[in-house]
PAZAPA-4460 file (N, C-alpha, C; in steps of 0.05 Angstrom, whole numbers, plus 32768, in hexadecimal, padded with zeros to 4 digits):
% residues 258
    n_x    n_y    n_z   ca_x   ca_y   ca_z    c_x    c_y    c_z   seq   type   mol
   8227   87E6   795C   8215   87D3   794F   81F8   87DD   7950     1      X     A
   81F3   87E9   795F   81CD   87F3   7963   81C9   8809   7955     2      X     A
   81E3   8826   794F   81D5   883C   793D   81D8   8824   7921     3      X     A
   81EA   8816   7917   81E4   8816   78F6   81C3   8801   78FB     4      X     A
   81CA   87FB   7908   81A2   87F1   7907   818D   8800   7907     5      X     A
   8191   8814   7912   8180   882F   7911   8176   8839   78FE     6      X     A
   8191   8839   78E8   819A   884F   78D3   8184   8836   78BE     7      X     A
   8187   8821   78B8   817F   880A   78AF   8162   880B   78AA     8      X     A
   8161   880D   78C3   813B   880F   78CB   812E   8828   78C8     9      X     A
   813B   8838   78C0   8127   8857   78BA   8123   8859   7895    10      X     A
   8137   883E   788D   8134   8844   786D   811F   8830   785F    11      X     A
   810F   881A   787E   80FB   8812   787D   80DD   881C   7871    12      X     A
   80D1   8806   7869   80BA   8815   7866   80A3   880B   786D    13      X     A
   80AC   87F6   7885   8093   87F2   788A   8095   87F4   78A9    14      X     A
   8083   87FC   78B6   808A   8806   78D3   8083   87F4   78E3    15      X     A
   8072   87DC   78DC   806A   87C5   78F0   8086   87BE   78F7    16      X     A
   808D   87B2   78E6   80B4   87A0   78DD   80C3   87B1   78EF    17      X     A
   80C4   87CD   78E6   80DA   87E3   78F5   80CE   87DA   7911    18      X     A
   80BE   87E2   7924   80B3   87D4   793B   80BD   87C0   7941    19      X     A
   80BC   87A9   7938   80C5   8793   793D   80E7   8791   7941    20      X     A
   80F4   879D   7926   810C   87A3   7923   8119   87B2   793F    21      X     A
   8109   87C6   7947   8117   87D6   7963   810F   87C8   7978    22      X     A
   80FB   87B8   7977   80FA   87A7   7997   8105   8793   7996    23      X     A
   8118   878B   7983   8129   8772   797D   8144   8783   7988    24      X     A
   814A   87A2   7980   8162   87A0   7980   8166   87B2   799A    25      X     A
   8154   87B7   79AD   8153   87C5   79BB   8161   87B9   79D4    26      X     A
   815E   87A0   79E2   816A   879D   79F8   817C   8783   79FB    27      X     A
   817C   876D   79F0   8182   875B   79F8   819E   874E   79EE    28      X     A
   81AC   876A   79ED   81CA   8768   79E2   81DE   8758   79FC    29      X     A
   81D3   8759   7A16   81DF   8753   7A2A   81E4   8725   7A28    30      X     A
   81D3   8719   7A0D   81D9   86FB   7A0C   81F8   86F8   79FD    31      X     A
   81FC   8709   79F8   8219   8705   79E6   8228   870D   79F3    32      X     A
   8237   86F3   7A0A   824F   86F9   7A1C   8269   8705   7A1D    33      X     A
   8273   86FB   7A03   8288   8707   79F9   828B   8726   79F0    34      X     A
   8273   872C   79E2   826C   874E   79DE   826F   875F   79F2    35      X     A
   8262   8752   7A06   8264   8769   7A20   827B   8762   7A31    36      X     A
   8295   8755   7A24   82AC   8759   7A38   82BC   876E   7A31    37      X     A
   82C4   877F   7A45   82D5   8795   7A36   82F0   878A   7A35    38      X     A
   8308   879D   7A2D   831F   8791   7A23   8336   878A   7A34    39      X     A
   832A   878E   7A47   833B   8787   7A5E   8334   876B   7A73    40      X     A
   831D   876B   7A6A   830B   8754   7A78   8310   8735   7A7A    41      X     A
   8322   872C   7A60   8329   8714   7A5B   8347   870C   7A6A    42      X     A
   835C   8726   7A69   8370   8713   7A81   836D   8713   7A9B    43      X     A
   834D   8725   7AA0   8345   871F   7AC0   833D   8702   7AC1    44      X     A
   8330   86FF   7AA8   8321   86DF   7AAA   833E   86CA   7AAE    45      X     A
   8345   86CE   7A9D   836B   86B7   7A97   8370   86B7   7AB8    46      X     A
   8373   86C8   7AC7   837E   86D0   7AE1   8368   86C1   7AE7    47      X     A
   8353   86C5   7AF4   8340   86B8   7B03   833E   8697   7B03    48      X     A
   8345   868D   7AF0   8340   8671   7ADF   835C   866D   7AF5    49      X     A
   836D   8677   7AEE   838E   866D   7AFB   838A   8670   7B15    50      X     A
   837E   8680   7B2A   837A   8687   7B43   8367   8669   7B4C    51      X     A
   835A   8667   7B33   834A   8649   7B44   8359   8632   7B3E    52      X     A
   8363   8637   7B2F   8376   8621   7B28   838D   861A   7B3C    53      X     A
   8394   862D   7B47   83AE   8628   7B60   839C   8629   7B75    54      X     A
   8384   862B   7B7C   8375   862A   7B94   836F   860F   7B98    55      X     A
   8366   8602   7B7C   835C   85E2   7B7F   8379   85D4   7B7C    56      X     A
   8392   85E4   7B74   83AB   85D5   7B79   83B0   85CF   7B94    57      X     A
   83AF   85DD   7BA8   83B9   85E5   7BC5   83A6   85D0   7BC7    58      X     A
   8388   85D1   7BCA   837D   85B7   7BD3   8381   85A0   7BD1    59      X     A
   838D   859A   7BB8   8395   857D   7BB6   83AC   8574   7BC0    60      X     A
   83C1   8589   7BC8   83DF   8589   7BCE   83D3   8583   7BEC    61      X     A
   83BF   8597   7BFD   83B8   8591   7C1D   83AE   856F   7C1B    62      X     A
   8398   8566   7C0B   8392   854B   7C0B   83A3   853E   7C06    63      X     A
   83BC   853E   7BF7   83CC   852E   7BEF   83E8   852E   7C0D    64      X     A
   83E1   8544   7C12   83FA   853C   7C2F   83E4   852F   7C4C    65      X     A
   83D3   8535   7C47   83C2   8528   7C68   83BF   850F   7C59    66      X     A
   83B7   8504   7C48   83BF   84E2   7C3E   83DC   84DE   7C49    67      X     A
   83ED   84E2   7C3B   8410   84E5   7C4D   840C   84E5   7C6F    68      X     A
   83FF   84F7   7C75   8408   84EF   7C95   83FF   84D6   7C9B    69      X     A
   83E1   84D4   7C92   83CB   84C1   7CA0   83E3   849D   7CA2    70      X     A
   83EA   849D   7C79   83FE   8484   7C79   841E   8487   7C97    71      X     A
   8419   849C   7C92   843F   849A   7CA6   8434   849A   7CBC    72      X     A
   8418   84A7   7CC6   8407   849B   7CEC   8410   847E   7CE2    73      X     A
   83FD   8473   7CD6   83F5   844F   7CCD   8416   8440   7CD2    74      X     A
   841F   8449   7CC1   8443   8437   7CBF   8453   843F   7CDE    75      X     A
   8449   8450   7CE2   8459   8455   7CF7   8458   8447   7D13    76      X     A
   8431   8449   7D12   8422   842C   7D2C   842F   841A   7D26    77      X     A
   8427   8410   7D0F   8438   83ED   7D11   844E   83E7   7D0B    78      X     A
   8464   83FD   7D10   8483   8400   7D1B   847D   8400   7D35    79      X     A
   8476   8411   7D3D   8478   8414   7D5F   8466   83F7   7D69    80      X     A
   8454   83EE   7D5C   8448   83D7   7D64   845A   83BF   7D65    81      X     A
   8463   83BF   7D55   8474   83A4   7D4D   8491   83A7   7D5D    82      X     A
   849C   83C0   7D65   84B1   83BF   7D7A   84A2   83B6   7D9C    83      X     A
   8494   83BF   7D97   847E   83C6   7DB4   8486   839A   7DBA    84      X     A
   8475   8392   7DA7   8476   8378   7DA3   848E   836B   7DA3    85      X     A
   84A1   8375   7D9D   84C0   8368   7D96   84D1   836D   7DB6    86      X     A
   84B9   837F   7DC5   84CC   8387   7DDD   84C5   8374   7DEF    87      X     A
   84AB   836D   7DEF   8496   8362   7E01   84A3   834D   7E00    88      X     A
   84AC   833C   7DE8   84A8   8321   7DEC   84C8   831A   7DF7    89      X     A
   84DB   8328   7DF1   84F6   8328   7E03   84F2   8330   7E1C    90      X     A
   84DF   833E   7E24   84D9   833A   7E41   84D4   8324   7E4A    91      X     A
   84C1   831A   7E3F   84B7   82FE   7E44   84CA   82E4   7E49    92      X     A
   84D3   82E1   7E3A   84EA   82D4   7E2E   84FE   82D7   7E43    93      X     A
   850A   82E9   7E48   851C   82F3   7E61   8513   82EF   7E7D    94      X     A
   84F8   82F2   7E88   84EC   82E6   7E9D   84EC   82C9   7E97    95      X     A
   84E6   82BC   7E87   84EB   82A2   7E8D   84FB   8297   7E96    96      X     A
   8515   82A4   7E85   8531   8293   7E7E   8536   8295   7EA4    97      X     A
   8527   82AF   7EB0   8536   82B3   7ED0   851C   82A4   7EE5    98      X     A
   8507   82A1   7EDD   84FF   828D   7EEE   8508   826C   7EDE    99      X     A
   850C   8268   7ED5   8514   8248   7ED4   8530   8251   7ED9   100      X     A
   8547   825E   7EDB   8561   825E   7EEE   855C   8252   7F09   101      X     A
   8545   826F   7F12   853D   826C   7F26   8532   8251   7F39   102      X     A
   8524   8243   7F22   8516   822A   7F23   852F   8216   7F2C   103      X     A
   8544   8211   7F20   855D   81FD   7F1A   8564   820B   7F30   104      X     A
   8567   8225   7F3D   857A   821B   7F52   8571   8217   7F6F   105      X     A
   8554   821F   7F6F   8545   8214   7F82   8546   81F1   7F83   106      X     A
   854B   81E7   7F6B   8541   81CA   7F68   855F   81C3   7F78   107      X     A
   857B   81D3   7F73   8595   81C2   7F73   8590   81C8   7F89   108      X     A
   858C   81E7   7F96   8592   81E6   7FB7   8582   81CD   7FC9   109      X     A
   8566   81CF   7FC8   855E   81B4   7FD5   8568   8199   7FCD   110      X     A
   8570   8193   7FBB   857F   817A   7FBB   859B   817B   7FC2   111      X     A
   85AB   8197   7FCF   85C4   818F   7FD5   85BA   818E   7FF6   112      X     A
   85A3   8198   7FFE   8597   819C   801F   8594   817D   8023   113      X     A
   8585   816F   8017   8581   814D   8015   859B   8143   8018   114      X     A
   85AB   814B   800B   85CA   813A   8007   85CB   8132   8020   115      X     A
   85CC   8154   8023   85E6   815A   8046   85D1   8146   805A   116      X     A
   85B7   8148   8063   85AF   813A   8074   85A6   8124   8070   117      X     A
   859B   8114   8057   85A0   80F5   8058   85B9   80ED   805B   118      X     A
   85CA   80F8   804E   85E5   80E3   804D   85ED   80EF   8065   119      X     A
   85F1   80FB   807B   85F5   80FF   809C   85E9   80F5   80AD   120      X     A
   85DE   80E5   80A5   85C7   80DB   80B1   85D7   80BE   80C9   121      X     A
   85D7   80BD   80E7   85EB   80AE   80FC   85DB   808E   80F2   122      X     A
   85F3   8081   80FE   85E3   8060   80FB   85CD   8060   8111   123      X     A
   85C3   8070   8122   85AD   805E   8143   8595   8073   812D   124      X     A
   8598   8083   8119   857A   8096   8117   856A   8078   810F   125      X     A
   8549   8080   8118   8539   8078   8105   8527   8080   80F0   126      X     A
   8518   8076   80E6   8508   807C   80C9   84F2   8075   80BF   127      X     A
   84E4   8087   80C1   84BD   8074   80BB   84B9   8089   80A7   128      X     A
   84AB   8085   809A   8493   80A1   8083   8473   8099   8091   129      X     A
   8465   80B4   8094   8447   80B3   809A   843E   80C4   8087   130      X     A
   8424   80B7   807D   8419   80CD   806B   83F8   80D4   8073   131      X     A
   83FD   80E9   8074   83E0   80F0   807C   83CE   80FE   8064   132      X     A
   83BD   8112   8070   83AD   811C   8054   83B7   812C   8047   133      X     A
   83C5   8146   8050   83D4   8157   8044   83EE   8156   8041   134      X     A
   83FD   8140   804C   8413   813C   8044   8425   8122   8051   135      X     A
   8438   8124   8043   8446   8108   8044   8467   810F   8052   136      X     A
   8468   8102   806A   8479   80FD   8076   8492   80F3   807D   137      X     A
   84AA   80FB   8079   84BE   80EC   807E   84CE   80F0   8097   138      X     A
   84D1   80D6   80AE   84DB   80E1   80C9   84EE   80DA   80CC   139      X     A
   8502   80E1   80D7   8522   80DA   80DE   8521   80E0   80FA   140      X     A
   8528   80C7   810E   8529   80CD   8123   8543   80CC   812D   141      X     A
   8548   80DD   814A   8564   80DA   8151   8573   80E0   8142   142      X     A
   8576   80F5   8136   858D   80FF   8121   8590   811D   812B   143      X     A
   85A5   8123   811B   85AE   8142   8116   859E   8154   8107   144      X     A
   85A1   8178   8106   8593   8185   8102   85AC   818D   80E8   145      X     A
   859B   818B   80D2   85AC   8193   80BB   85A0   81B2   80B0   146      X     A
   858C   81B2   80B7   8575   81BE   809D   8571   81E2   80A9   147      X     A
   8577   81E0   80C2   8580   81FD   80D1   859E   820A   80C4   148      X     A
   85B2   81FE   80B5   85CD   8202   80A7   85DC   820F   80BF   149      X     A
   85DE   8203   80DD   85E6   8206   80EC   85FB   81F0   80F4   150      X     A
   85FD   81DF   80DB   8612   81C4   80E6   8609   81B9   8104   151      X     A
   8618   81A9   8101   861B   8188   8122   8609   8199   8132   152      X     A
   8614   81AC   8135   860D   81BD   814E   85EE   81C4   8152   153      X     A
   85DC   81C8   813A   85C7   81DC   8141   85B4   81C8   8151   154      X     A
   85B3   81AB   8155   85A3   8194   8162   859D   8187   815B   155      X     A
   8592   816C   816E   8592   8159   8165   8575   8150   8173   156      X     A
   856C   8140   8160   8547   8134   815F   8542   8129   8157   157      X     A
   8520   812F   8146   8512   8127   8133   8510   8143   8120   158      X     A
   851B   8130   810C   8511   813E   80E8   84FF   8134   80D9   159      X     A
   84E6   814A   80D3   84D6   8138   80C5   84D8   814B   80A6   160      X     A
   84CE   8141   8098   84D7   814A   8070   84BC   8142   8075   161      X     A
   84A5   815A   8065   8492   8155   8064   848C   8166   8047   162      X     A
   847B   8159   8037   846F   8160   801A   845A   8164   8027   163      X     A
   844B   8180   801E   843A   8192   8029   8426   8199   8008   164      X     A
   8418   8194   8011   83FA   8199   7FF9   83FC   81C4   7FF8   165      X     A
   83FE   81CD   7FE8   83F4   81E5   7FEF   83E5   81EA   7FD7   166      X     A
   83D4   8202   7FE0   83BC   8211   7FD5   83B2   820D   7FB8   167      X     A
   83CC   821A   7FA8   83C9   821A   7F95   83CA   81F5   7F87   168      X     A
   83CD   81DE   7F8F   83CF   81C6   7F87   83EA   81B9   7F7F   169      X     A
   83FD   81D0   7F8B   841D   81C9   7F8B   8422   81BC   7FA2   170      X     A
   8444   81BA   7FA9   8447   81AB   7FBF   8461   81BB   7FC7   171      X     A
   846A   81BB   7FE5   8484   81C6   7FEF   848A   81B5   8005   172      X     A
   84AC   81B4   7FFF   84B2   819F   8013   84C3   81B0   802A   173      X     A
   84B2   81A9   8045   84B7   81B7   805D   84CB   81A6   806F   174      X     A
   84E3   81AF   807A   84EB   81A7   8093   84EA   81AF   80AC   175      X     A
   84E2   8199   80C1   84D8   819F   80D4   84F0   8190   80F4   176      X     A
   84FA   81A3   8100   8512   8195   8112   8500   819A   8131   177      X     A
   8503   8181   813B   84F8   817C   8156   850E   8179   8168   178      X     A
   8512   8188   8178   852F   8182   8193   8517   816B   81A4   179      X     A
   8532   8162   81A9   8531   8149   81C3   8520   815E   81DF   180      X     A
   8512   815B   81E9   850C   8163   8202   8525   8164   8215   181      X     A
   852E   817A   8222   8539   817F   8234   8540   816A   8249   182      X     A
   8549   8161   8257   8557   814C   8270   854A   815E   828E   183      X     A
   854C   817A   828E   8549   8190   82A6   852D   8196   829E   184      X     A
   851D   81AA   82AC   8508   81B1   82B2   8508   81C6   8299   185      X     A
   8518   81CF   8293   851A   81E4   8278   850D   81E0   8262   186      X     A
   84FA   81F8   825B   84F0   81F9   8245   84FA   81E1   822C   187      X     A
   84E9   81D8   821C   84EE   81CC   8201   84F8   81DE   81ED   188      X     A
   850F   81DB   81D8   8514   81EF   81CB   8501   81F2   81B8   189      X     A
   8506   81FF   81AC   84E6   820C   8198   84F1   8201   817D   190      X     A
   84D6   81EC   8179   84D4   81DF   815C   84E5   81F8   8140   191      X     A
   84F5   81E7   812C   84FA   81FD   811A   84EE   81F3   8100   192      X     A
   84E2   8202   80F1   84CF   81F7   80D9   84E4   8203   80C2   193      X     A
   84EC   81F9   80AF   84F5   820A   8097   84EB   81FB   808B   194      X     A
   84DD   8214   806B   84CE   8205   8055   84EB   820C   8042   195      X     A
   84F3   81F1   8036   8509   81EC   801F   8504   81F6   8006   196      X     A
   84E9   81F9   7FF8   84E5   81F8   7FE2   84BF   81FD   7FE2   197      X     A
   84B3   820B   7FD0   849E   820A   7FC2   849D   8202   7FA7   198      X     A
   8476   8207   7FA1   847B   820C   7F87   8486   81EA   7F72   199      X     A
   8484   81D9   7F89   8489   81BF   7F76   846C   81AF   7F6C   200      X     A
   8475   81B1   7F52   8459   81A1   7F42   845D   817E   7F4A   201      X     A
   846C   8179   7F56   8473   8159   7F52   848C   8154   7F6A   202      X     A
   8484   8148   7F84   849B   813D   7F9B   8496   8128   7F9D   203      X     A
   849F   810B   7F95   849D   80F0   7F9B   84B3   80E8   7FA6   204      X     A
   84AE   80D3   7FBF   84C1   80C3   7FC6   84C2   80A2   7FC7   205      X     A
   84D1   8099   7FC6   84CF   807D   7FC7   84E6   8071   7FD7   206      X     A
   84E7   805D   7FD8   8502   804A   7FF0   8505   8038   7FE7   207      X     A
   8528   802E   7FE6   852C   8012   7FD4   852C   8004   7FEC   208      X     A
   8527   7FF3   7FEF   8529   7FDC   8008   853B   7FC4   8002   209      X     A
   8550   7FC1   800A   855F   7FA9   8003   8561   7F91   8000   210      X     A
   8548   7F8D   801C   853F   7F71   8025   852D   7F67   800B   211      X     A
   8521   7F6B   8003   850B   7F6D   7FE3   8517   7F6D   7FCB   212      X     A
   8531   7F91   7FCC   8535   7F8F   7FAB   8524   7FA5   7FAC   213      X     A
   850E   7FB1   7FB4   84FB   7FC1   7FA3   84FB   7FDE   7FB5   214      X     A
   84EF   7FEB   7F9E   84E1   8000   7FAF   84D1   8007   7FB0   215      X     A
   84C6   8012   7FC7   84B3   8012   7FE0   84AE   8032   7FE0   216      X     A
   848E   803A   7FE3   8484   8055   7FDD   8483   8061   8001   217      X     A
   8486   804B   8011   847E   804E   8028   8495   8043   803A   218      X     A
   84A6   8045   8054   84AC   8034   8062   84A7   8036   8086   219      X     A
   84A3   8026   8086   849D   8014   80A6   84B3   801F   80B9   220      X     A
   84A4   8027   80D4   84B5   802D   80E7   84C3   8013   80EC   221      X     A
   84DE   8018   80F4   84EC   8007   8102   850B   8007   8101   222      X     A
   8518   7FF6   8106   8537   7FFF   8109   8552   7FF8   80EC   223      X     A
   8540   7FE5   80D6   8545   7FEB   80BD   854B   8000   80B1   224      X     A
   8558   800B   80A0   8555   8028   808C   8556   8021   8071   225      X     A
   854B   8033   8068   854A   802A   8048   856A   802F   803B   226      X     A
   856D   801C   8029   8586   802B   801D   858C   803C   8011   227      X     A
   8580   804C   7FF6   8579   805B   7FE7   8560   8070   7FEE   228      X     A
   8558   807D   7FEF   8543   809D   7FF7   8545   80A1   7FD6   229      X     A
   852C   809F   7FC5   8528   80B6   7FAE   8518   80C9   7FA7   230      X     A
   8516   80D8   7FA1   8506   80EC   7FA5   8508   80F8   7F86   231      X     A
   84F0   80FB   7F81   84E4   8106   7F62   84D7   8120   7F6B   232      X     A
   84E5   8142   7F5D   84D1   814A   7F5C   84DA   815F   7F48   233      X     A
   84CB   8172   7F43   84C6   8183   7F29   84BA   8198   7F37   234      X     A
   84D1   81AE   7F32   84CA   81D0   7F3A   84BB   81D8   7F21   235      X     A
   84A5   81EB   7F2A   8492   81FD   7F13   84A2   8208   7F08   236      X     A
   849E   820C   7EE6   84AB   8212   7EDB   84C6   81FA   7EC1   237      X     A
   84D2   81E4   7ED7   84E3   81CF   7ECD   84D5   81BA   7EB3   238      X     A
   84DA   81B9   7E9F   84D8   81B5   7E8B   84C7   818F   7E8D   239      X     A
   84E8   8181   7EA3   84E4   8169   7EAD   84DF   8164   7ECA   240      X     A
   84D6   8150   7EDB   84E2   814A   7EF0   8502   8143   7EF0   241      X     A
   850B   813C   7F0D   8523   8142   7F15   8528   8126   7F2C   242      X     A
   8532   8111   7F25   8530   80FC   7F35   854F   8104   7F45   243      X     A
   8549   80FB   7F67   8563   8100   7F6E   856A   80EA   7F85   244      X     A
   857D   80D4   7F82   8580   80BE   7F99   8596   80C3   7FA9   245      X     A
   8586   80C0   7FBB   8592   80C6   7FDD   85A8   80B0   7FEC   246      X     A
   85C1   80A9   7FE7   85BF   8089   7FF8   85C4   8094   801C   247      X     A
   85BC   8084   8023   85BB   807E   8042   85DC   8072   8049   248      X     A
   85E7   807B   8051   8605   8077   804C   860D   8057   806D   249      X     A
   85F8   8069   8081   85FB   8052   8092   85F2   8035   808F   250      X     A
   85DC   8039   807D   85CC   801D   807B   85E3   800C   8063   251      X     A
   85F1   8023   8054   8606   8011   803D   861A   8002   8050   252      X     A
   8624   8016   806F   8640   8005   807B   862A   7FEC   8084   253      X     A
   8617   7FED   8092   8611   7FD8   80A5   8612   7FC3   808D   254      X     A
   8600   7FC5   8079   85FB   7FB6   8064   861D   7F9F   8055   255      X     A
   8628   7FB5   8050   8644   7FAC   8050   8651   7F9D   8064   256      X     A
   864E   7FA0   8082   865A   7F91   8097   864A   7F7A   809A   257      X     A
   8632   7F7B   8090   8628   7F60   8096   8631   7F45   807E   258      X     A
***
């Protein structure tokens, strides 16, 4: 393209123009992009274009799978969360079910302990309740030792049933066996304390009295017995209290013979 411009310009005749004409055509052939590609140059370009093209593919394929993990981390916590939760609360649930067992059979054992020693109870014992500040009293004098589970044999005294205040604002009912003092110079046998039960939110007792009809929160020393012993109480944990009546089996014969 630059000799026929040459050839052009020498059949000129005016030399300002020719001037102008060669500094026009002299350098600035390099703005026409397409001119200066040689013929091989264009399926380098096709290739290049495709090389970026699968480069910005791969990127979107990497962003498009770390989205994928990030959701299956996410779904997968609140799987493992929600079992985590589903385990916990059958734990829970299972500790309960075994302290309130536990509860019921603490409650039946001390009321089958009551059975055996009210209703064993000889016609000469006697019977007062004292209540003091921390706790409330029930005495049986002259009787047998039930509460050692040593039968007839383990001795014979004073039993006192005592409802005991403890710490936490609960209550436990303690038995306490006193031997008779010795007849010989020999030692006194050694007081035996067993606590029956803790852990009670609620131990009431009361006494039916026959002579009245009623019952009585309190009773009076002396050689009367009550007929009936009841006792209300409610192990931590029990839904209800647990009322349980005692009869006095001697005070029913005398009562009857009279």
């Amino acid at each position: 393209m630059i000799i026929i411009a040459d050839t052009r310009l020498r059949s000129c005749s005016c030399s300002c123009s020719c001037s102008k004409i060669w500094a026009w055509s002299g350098g600035p052939s390099r703005r026409f992009g397409l001119g200066q590609l040689s013929p091989g140059s264009l399926p380098n370009a096709g290739t290049n274009f495709r090389g970026r093209g699968r480069r910005r593919g791969r990127l979107d394929a990497a962003g498009y799978l770390l989205l994928e993990v990030l959701l299956a981390l996410v779904v997968l916590s609140i799987i493992v969360g929600l079992v985590f939760r589903i385990i916990q609360t059958t734990s829970s649930v299972t500790s309960n079910v075994q302290f309130l067992q536990g509860a019921q059979e603490h409650s039946d054992g001390m009321y089958e302990i009551l059975r055996k020693d009210i209703e064993s109870l000889p016609g000469t014992a006697e019977f007062e309740t004292k209540r003091t500040k921390d706790e409330f009293q029930l005495i049986f004098d002259e009787t047998s030792f039930n509460f050692s589970w040593k039968g007839a044999e383990a001795g014979f005294g004073t039993v006192i049933l005592a409802v005991r205040n403890q710490p936490d604002g609960r209550f436990s009912l303690v038995a306490t066996e006193i031997p008779e003092p010795p007849v010989s110079d020999a030692p006194p046998p050694p007081t035996v304390v067993t606590t029956l039960i803790t852990g009670l939110v609620r131990c009431d007792w009361r006494f039916f009295d026959r002579n009245t009809g009623n019952w009585v929160p309190n009773w009076a020393s002396g050689g009367d017995k009550p007929t009936l012993l009841e006792c209300t109480f409610q192990v931590s944990g029990q839904s209800a209290p647990v009322r349980a009546v005692f009869p006095w089996r001697v005070a029913e014969t005398n009562t009857g013979g009279a």
